[in-house]
Each structure stands twice: as C-alpha cells, then as structure tokens.
MARFITI-947091 format. One record per atom (N, C-alpha, C): x, y negated, z; residue in three letters. Coordinates in steps of 0.1 Angstrom, whole numbers, plus 2048, in hexadecimal, padded with zeros to 3 digits. Example, Ala and Ser with C-alpha at 12.3 -4.5 7.8 and 13.67 -1.06 7.14 Angstrom:
2
88483984EAla 87B82D84EAla 88482184EAla 880816847Ser 88980B847Ser 88180084FSer 
***
This chain:
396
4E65C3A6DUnk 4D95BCA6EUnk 4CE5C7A6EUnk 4C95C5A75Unk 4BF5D4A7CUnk 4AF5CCA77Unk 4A65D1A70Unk 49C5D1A69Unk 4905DCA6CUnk 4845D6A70Unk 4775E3A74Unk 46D5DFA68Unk 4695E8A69Unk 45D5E4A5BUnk 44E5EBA63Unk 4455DFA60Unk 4375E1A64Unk 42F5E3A59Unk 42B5F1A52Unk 4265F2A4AUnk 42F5FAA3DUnk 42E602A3AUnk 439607A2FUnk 430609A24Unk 425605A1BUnk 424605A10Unk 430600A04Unk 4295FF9F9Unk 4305F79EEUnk 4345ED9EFUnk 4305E49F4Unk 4345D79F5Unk 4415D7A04Unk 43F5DDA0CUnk 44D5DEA13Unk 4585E6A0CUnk 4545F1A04Unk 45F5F59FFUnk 4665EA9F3Unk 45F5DF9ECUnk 4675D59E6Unk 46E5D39EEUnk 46C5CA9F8Unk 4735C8A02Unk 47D5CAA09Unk 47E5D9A09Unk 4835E6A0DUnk 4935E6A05Unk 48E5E49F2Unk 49A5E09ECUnk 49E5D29E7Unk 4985CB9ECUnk 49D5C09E6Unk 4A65B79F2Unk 4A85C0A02Unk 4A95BEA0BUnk 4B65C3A0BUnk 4BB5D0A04Unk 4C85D3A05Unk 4CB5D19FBUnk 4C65CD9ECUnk 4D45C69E1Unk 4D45B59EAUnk 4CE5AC9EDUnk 4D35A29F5Unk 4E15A49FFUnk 4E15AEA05Unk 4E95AEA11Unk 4F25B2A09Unk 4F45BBA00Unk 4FB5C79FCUnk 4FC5D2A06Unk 4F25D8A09Unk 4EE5E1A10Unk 4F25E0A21Unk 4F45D6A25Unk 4FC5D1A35Unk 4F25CFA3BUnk 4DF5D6A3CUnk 4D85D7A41Unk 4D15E0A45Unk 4CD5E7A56Unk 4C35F1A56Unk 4BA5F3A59Unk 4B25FAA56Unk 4A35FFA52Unk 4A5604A61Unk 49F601A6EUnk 4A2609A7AUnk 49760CA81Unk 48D60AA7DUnk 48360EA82Unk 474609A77Unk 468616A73Unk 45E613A6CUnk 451617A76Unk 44860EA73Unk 438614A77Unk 430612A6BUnk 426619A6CUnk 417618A61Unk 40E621A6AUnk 407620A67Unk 3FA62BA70Unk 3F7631A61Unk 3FE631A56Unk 40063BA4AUnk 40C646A4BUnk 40864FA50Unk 415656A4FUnk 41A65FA41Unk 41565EA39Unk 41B662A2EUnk 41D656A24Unk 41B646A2CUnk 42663CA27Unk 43363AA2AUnk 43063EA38Unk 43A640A40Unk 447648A3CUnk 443658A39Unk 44B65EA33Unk 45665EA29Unk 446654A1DUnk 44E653A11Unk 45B646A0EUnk 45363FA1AUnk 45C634A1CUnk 46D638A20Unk 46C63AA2BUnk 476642A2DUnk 47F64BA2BUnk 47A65AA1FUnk 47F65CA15Unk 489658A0FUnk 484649A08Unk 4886439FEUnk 492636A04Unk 495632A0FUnk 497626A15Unk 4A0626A20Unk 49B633A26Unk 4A6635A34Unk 4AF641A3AUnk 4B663DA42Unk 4B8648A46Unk 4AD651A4DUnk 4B5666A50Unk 4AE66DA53Unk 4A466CA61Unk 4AD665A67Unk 4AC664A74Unk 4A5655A7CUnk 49B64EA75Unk 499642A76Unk 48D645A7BUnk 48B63CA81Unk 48263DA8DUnk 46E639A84Unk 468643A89Unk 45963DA81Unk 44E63FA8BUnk 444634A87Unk 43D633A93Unk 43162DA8BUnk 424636A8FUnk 419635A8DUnk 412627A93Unk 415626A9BUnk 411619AA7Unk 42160CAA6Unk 41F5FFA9FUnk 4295FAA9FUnk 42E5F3AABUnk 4255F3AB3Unk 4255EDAC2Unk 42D5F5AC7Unk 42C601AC9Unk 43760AAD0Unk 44360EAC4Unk 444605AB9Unk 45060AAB6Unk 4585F7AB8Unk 4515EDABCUnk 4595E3AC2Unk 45B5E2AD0Unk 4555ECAD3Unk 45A5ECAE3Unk 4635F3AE6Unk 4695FEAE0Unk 475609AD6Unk 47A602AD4Unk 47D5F7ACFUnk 48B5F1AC7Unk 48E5E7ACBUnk 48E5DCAD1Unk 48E5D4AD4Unk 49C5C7AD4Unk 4A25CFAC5Unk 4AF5D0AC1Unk 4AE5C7AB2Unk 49E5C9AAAUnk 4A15C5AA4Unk 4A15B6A9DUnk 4A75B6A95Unk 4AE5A3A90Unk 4A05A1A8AUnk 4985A4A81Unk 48E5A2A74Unk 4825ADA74Unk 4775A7A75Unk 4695B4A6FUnk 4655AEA64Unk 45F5B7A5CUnk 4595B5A4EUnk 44E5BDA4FUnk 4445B3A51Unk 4315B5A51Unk 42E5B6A49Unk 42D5BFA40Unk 4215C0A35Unk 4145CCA37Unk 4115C8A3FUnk 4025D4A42Unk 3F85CDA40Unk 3F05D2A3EUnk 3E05CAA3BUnk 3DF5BAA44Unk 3DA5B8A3DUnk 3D75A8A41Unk 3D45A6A53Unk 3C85B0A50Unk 3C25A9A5FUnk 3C95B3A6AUnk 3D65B8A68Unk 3E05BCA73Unk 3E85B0A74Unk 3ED5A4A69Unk 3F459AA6EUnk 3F5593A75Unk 3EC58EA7CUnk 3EB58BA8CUnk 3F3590A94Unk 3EF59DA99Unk 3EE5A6AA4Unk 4025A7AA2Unk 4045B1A93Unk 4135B1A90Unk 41D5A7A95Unk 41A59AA8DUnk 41E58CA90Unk 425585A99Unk 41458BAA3Unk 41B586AB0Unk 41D590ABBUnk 422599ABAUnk 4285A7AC3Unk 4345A7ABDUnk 4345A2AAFUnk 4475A2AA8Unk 44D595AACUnk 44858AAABUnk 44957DAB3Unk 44E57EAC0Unk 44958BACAUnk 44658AAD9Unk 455594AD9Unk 45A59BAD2Unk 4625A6AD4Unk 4735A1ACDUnk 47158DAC6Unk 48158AACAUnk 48458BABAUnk 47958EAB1Unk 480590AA4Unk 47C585A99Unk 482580A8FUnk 47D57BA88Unk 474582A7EUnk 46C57EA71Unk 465585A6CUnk 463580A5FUnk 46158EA53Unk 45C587A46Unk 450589A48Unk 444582A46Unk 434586A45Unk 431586A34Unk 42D591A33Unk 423590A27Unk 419588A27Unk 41657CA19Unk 40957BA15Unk 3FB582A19Unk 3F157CA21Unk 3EE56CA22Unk 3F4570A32Unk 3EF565A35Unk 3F8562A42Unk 3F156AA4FUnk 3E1568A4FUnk 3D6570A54Unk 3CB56DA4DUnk 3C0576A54Unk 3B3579A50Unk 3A756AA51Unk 3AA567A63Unk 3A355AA64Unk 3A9551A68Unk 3A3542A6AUnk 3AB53AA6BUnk 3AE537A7AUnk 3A653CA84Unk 3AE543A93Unk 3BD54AA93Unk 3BA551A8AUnk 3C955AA8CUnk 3D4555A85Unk 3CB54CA77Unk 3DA543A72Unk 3DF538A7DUnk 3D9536A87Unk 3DC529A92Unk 3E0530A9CUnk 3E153FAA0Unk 3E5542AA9Unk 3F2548AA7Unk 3F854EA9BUnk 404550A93Unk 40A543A94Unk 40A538A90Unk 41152CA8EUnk 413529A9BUnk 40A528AA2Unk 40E522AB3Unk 41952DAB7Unk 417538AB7Unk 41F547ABFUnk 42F540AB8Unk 43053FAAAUnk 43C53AAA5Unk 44452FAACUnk 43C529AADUnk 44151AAB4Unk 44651BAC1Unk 43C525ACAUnk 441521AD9Unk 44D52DADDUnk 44A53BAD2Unk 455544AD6Unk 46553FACFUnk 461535AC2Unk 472531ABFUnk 473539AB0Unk 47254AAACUnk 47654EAA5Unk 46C54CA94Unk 47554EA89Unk 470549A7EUnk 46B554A75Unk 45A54EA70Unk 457556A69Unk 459552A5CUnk 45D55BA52Unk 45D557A46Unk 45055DA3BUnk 446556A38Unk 43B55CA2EUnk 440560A23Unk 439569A1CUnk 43B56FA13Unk 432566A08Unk 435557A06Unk 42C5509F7Unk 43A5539EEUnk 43955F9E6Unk 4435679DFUnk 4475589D1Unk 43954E9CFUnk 43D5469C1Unk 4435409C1Unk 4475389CFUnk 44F52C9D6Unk 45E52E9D2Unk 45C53C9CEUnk 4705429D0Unk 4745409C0Unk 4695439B7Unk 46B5459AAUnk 4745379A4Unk 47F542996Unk 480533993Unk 47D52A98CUnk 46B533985Unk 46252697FUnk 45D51F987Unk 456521994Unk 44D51A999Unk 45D50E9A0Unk 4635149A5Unk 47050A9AAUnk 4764FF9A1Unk 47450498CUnk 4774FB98AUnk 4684EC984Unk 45B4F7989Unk 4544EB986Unk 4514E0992Unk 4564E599DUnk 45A4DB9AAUnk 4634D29A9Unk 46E4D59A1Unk 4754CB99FUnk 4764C1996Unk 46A4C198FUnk 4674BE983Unk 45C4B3984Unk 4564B998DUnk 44C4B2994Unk 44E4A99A1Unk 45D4AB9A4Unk 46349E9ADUnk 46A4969A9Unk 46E49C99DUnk 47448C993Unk 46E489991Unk 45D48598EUnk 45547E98CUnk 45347D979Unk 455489979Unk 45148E96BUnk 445489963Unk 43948E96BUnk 42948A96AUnk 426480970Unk 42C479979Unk 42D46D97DUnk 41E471986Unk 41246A98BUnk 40C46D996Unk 3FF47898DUnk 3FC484994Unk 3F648E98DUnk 3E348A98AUnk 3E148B981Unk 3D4488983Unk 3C9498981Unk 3CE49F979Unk 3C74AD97AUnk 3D14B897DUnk 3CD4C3985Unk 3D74CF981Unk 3D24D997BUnk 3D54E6975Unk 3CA4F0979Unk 3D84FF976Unk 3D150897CUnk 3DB51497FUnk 3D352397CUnk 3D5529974Unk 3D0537973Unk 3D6546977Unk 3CD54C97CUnk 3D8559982Unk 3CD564977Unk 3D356C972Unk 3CA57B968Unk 3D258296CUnk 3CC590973Unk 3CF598979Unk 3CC5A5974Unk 3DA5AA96BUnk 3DB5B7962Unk 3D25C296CUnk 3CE5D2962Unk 3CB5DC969Unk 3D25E0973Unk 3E15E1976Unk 3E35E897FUnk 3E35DE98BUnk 3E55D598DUnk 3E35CA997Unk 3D65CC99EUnk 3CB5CB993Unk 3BF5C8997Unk 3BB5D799EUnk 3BC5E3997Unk 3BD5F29A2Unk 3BE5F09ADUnk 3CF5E79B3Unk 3D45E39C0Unk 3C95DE9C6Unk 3BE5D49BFUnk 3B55CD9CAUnk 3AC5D19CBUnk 3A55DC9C3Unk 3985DE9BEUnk 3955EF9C5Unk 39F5F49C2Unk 3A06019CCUnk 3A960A9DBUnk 3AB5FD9DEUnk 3B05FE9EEUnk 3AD5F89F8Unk 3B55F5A04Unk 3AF5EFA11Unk 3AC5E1A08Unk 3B25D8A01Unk 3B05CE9FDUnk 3A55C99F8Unk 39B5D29F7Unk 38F5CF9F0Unk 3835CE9FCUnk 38C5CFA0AUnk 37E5CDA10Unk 3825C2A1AUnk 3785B8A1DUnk 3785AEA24Unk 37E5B1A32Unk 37E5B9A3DUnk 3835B8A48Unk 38F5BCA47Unk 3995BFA3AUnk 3A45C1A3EUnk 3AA5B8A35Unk 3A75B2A2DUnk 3AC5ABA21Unk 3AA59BA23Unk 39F59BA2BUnk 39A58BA26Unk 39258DA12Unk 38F57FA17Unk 38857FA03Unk 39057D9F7Unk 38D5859F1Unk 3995859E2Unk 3A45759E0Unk 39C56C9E3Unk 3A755F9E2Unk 3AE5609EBUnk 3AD5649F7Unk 3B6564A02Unk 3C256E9FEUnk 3BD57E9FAUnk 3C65869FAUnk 3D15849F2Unk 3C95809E1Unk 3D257E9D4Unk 3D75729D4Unk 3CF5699D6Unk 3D355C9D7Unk 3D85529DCUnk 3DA5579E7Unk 3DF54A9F1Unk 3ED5479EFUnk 3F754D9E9Unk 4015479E2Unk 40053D9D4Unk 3F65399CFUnk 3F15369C4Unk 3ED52C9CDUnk 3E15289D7Unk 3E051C9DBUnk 3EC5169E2Unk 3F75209E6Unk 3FF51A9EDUnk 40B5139E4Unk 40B5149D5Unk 41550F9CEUnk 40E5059CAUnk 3FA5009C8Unk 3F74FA9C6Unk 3FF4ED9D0Unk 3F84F29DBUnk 3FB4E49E5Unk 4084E49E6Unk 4144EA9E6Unk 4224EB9E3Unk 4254DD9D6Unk 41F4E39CFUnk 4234D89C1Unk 41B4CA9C2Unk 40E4C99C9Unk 4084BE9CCUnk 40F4B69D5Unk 4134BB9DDUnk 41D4B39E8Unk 40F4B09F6Unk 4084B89F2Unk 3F84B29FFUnk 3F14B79FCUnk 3E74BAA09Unk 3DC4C4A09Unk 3D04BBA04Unk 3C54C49FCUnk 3B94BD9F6Unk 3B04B9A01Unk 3A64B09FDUnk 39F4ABA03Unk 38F4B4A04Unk 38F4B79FBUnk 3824C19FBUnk 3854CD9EFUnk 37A4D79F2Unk 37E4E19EDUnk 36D4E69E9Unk 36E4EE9DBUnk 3624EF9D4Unk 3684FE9CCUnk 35F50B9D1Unk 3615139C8Unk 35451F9C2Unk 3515219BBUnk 35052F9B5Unk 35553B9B1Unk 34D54B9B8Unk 3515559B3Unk 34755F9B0Unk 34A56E9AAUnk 3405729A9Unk 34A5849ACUnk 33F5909ADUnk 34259B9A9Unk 33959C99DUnk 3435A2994Unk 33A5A5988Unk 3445B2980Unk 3525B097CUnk 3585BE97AUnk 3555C997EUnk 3575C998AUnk 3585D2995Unk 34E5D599EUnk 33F5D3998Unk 3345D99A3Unk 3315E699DUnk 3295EE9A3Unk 32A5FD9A4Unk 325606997Unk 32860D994Unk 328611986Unk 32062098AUnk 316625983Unk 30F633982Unk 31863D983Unk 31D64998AUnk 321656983Unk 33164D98AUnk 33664498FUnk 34363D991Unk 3486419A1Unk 35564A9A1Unk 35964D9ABUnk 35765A9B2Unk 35565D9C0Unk 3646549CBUnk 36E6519C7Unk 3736589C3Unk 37F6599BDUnk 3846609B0Unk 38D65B9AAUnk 39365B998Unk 39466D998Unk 3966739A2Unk 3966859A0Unk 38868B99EUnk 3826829A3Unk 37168B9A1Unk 36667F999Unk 36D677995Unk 36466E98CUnk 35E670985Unk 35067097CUnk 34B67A973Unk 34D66F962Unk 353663969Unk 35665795AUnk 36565795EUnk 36D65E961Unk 37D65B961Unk 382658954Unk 37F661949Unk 37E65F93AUnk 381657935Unk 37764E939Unk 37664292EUnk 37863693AUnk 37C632945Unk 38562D952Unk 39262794FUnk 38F61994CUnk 39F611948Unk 3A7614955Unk 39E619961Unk 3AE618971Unk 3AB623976Unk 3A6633972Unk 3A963D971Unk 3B9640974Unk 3B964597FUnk 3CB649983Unk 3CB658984Unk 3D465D979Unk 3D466A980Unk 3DF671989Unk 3D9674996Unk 3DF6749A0Unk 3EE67E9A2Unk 3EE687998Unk 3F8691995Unk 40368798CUnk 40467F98EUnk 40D678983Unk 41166D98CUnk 40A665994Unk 41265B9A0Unk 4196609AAUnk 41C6579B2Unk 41F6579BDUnk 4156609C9Unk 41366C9CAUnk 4096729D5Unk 40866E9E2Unk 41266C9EBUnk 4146659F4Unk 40A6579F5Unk 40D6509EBUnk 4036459EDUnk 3F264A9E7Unk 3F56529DAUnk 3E464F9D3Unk 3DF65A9DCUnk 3E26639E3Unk 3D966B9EBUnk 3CC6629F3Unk 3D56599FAUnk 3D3654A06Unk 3C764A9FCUnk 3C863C9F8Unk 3C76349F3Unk 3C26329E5Unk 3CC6329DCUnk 3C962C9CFUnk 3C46389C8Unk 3C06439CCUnk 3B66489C1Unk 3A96469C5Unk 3A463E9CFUnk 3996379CDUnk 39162F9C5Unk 38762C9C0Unk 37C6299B5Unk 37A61C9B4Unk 37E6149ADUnk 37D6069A8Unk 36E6069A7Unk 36560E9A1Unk 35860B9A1Unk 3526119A5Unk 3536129B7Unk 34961B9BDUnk 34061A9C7Unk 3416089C5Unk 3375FE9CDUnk 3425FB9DDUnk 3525FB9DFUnk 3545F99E8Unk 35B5EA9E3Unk 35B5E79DCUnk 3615D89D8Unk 3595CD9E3Unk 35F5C79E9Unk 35A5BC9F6Unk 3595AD9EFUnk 3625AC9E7Unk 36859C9E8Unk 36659B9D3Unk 3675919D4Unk 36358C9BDUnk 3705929BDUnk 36D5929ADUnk 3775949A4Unk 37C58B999Unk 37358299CUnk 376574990Unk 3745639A0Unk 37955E99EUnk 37954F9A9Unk 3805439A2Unk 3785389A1Unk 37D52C99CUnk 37E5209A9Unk 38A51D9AAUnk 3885139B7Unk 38F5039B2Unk 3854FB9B8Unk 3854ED9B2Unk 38D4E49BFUnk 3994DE9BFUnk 3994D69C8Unk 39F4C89C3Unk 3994C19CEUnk 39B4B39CDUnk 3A34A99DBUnk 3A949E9D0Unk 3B24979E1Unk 3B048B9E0Unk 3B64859ECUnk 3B24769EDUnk 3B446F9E0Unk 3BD46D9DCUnk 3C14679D7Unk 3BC4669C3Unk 3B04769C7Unk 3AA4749BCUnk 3AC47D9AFUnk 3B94859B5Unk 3BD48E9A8Unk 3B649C9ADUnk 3B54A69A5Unk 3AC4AF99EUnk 3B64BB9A1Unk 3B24C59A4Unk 3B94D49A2Unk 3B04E09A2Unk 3B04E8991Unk 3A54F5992Unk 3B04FF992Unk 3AA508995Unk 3B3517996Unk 3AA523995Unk 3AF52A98BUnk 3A5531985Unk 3A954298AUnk 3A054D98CUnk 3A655B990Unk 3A1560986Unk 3A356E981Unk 39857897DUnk 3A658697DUnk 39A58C986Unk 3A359D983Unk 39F5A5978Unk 3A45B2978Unk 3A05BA96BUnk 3A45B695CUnk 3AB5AA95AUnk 3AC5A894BUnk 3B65B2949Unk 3BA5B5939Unk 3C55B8932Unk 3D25B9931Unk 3D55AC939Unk 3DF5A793AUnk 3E259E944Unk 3F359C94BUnk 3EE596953Unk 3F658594AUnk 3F257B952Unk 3F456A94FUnk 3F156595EUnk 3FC55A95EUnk 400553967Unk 403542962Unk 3FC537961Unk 3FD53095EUnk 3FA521969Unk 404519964Unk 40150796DUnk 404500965Unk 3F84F3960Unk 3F94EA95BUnk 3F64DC965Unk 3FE4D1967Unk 3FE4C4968Unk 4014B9960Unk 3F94B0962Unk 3F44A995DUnk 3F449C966Unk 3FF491961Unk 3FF484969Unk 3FD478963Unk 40346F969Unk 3FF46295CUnk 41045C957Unk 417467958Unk 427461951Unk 42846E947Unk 420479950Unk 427483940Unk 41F491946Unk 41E49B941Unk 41A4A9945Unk 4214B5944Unk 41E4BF94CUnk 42A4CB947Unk 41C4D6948Unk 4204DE943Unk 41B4F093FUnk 4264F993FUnk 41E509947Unk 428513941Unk 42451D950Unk 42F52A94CUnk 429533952Unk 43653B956Unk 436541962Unk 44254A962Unk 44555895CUnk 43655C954Unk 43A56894DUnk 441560941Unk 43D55793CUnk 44355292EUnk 45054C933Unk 45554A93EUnk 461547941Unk 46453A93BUnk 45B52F93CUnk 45D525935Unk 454519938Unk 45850A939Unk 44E4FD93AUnk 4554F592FUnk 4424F492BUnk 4464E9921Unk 4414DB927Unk 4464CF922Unk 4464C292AUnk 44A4B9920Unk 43D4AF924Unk 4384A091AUnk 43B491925Unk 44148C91FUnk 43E47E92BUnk 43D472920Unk 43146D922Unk 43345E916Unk 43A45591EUnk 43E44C90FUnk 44D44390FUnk 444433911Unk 44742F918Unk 44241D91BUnk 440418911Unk 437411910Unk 434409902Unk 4324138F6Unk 42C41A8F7Unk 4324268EBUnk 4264338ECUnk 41C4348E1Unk 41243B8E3Unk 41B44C8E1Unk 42B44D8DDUnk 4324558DFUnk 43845A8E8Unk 43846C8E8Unk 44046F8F5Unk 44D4788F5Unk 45247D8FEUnk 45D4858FAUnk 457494901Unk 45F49C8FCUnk 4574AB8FCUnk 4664B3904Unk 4634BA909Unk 46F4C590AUnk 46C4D090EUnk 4754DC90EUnk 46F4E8914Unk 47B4EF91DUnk 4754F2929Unk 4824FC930Unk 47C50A933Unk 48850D92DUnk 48C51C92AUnk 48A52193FUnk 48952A940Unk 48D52D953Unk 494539953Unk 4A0536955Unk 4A753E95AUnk 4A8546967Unk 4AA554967Unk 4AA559976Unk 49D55E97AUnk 49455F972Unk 483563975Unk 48457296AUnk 48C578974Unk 48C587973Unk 48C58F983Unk 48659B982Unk 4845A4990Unk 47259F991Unk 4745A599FUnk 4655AA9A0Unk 45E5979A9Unk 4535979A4Unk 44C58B9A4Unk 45657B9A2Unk 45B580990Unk 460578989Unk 46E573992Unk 47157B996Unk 47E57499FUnk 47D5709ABUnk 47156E9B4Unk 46D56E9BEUnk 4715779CCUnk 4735809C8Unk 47158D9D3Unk 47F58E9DAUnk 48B58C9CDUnk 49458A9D3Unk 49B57B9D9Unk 4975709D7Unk 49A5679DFUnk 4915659E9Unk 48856C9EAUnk 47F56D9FBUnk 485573A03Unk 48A57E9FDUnk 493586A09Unk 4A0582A0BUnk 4A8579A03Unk 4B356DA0DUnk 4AC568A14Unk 4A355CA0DUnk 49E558A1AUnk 49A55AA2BUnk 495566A29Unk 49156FA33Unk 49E573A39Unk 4AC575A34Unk 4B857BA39Unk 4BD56FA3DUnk 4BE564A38Unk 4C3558A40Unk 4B8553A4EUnk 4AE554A4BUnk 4A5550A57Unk 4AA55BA64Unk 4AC563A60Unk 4B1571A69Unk 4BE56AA6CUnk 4C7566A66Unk 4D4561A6BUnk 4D6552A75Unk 4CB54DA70Unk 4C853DA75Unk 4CC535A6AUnk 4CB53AA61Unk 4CE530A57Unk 4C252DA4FUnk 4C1528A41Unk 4B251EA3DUnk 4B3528A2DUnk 4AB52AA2CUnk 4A852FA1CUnk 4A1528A15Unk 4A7521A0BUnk 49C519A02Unk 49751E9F5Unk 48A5199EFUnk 47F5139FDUnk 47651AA05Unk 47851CA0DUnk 46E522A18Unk 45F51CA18Unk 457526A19Unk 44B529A1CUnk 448529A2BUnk 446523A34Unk 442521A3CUnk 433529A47Unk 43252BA4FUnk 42352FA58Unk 416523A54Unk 420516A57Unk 418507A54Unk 414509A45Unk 41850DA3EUnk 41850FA30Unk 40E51CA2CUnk 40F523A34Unk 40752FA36Unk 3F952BA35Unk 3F9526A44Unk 3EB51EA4CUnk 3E3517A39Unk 3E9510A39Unk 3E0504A32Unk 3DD50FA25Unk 3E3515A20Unk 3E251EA11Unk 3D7527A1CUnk 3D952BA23Unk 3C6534A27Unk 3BF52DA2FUnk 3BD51FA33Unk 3B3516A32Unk 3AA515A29Unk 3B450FA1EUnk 3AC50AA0FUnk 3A2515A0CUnk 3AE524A0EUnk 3A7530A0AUnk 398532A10Unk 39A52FA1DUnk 38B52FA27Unk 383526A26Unk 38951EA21Unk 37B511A1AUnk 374511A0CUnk 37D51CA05Unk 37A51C9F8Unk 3715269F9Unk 372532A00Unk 36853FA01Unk 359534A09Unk 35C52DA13Unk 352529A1AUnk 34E51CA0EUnk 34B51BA07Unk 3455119F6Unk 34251A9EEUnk 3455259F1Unk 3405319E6Unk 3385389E9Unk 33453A9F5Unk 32E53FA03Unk 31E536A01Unk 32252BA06Unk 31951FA05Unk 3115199FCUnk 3175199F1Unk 3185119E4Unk 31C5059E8Unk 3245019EAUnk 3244EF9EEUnk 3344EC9EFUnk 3374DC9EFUnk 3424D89EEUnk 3474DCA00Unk 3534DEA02Unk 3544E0A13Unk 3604D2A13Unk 35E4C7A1DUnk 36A4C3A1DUnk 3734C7A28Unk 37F4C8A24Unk 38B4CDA29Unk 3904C7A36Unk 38C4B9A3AUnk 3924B0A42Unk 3884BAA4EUnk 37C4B8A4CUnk 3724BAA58Unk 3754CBA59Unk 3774D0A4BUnk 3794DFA51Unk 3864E4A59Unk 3904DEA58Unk 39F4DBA5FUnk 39B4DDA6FUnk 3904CEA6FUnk 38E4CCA7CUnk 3854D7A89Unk 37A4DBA80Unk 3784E8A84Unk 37F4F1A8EUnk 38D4F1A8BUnk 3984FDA8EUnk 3A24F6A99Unk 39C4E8A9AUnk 3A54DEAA5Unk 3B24DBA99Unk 3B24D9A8CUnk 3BF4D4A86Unk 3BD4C6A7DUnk 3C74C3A77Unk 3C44B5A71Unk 3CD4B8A61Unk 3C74B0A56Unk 3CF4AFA4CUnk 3DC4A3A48Unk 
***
C-alpha cells in the first residue's frame, strides 16, 4: 500500500505512526511534499526511507506518482481545497485533516469533486473514533435520556495546545479560518453527531482578550525582553529545531493573534432542544467535557476522566437509577482516536467501511455551523441556519 503525504508537520507524523502499528508496518511512505523543507527533512529522517521521493510543490509530486493507493492532507487549512482536489484528480483515496476547508465554496466544491470522481475521503473528526465519545452514542441510541432537552460541551485548552494556535500559521485567518473552525469543528461535529440533526439557528460570542499584544513582547521567545516571567516561553535549544526555527518560536503576544481566544456558541433546533458549547485557550489545564440532559434520564463525563456517569428516573417514581461506565481503550494519542482513524482510513483505501466514519457531508455541516457561528459573532445577532444553508444553494 503506497501512501504520499501532503504536508509533513506534527500532525502527519502521528499519522505517519499510527499508520504503520495498524498495518504492522505493510505500508509506504512513497512519496512527501511541504513547501517546508526542513519538515520535509525531518519527516523523513524519522519515517522513511533514504531514498523517498520529496517535493516542495505537491502537484508535481502527484503527477510523479501516480501509483499511489492513499494521501494524507494535513497542511494548513486554506491548501485543502486545492490538495483535495488534485489528490481526488490523481486516483487516490485520502485522509483530510480537520476542518474540511476555509469557506463554504470550497467545502461544496470538495464534496461535489468526491462524488463525481468516486474516490473516498476520510476526515480527520479524530472524537468520532474515541471510545468515550463512541460509547456516549450508544448510549444515546438506546434512548438513555430519552428526547434531549439541553446539551452543553466544554473544550479548555492547556499551554501547550494553545502555543499550537496562538503562535503559528493557525493564528491567522487566511490560513486557518476562525479559531472555532480550526479547534473546533470536531466538537461541533460530535455535537450534531450525538444530536442526530443539524440546528436550526445558531447564536455566538467571542472575544480576544488573553492574547492581545503585550509591551516589551516578542518577535520571538529568543529576543523577548519578558521571556522570564512567559508561561509559553520555549526555549529553542531544547526542542525540536527543525520545527521551532521555522514556526513555533514565534510570540504569542506580539499582536499577530487574528481570531478569539475564548467563544461561546448557542444552538438551537426544531424541535426545541438547546446546545451551548463553550472554548477558552490558555488555561492550566486541559478539560474536555459533554453533558445531556433528556426527559427519561441524563449522562455526564469526559474522555480525560475516562468515564460517564448516568441517571434515568423510574416511572411513577420521583426515583432514579444511577450508573457509571468506566471506558475502556481511551489510551494513545487523542484518547484513542488517532489510532482507529487510521484503520478507518486503511479500510477506505481497501474498499472496505471503517466505523464510524466521518464523512466530507459531515465535514460540510460541522464548518457551516462554524461559518454561521463566526457570522453572529461578527454581527451580533441570531443567524438562522436554514436561510444561511440556502445562501450556498444547500438545504438542511
């Protein structure tokens, strides 16, 4: 099975291994691009053989290979288009990294290219695969909570995470899209995953306020004149060089932050039930949390705590019964996730089905909401979803 990789940062090298303990190593690495060439390198290095083909320009390294089974897209956002569909055009199937794209043109024009060329893209919504979020789906089709009337979901986003958004390409709008899009669109997409339907309108708030520009702060953590006293101070002799040269020794507070650092988004559906979802970067620690709330019973819990707890009252009976499940298998990198994405992604390469898949359609709607949530935050105002759908020529 012959594999290209678009983009060799960190997040392809997960990939990179969680791609050969799946197979037991019966996969190759046959060709890389990045227009980083000391990603490139390091990637490589560490992943492939001496002799593997690298290419600054990934267009000329699919027109090179034309051999292979699978690409794995993880480069900045607003290349996923262009990637997508030149790896689509060139016969291969594909993992895409989170979000799907930048706007909602390019998320419609990705989904169409899939459909009419045949070959399958598999998204990277990494929570879908977990085996907490998998067992509160199931939990939630036995009709546990019985019909939901509130939900709400919180994402806190430790220091080193928040470095990732706050001091690289991710922190500026033309390559990233807006912080909900980049961090979150797996978070709205397990929303409407677990709701079973897309909301009817969408209401949010955000702000910069961590992260706006600080006196004496920057360019960068080597000539900073407050590195000192700097909770995301990196010092560069001690990482990875290859990457912090380039990138991450860049200045969290040096006025290039584009997008909030804190977003609360409100949505609502026909039928009348409620869903908040809360962000904030920079805390202490990180927390991952989903509470529902129905009218037969409720569940709570979190995949760092590896655990839901769950209440359902008893008919006739102001009493209810309680239980907790333990979650097994929410070990590895994004709680167990990382590695059943990439079966999935190895069966879609074979023609076979990996459950549960994450879908482009799945894609689309989790950076819709996203684009209606930035445009209410934008606005101030409620945006409804049905008319903003239609906008784009789509329906809910």
């Amino acid at each position: 099975m012959k594999i290209g990789f678009i983009g060799c940062g960190r997040r392809a090298a997960v990939f990179a291994r969680e791609l050969k303990k799946v197979t037991k190593g019966r996969v190759e690495y046959a060709a890389l691009a990045d227009s980083n060439l000391a990603f490139g390198e390091r990637f490589k290095g560490i992943y492939c053989e001496k002799d593997t083909p690298f290419y600054e320009d990934y267009h000329e390294m699919l027109e090179r290979h034309t051999d292979l089974d699978g690409v794995i897209i993880s480069s900045p956002q607003d290349t996923h288009e262009d990637a997508a569909l030149a790896a689509l055009k060139s016969g291969a199937h594909i993992l895409l990294e989170k979000p799907l794209a930048t706007t909602p043109q390019a998320c419609i024009n990705i989904l169409e290219a899939e459909r009419r060329i045949g070959k399958r893209i598999t998204l990277g919504f990494v929570l879908r695969y977990t085996p907490f979020y998998r067992k509160v789906k199931e939990l939630v089709n036995m009709g546990l909570c019985g019909d939901i009337l509130t939900g709400n979901a919180e994402e806190i986003v430790n220091p080193g995470v928040t470095r990732s958004m706050t001091s690289t390409w991710r922190r500026k709008q033309e390559h990233a899209g807006d912080m909900l899009l980049e961090k979150c669109c797996h978070d709205l997409d397990i929303i409407t995953w677990l709701m079973g339907k897309l909301p009817i309108s969408v209401n949010s708030y955000g702000n910069l306020k961590a992260f706006r520009k600080k006196d004496g702060a920057g360019p960068r953590c080597s000539s900073c004149r407050i590195a000192s006293r700097c909770t995301y101070y990196v010092d560069i002799s001690r990482d990875d060089p290859a990457y912090v040269r380039t990138t991450y020794d860049e200045c969290v507070y040096d006025g290039g932050m584009e997008t909030c650092d804190h977003q609360v988004v409100s949505l609502e559906y026909e039928d009348g039930a409620l869903f908040n979802f809360t962000v904030t970067l920079g805390a202490s620690m990180s927390l991952r949390t989903i509470r529902l709330i129905g009218t037969r019973g409720m569940l709570h819990g979190g995949p760092i705590s590896n655990r839901i707890d769950a209440a359902v009252t008893m008919p006739c009976s102001e009493k209810c019964v309680t239980n907790t499940y333990d979650i097994i298998g929410n070990n590895g990198g994004h709680y167990g996730g990382d590695e059943a994405l990439c079966r999935s992604f190895i069966a879609a390469v074979k023609g076979g089905n990996g459950m549960p898949v994450a879908s482009v359609e799945d894609g689309l709607h989790s950076s819709m909401i996203a684009f209606a949530a930035e445009r209410s935050r934008l606005e101030g105002r409620r945006v409804d979803l049905v008319r903003f759908y239609e906008e784009f020529g789509l329906k809910i």
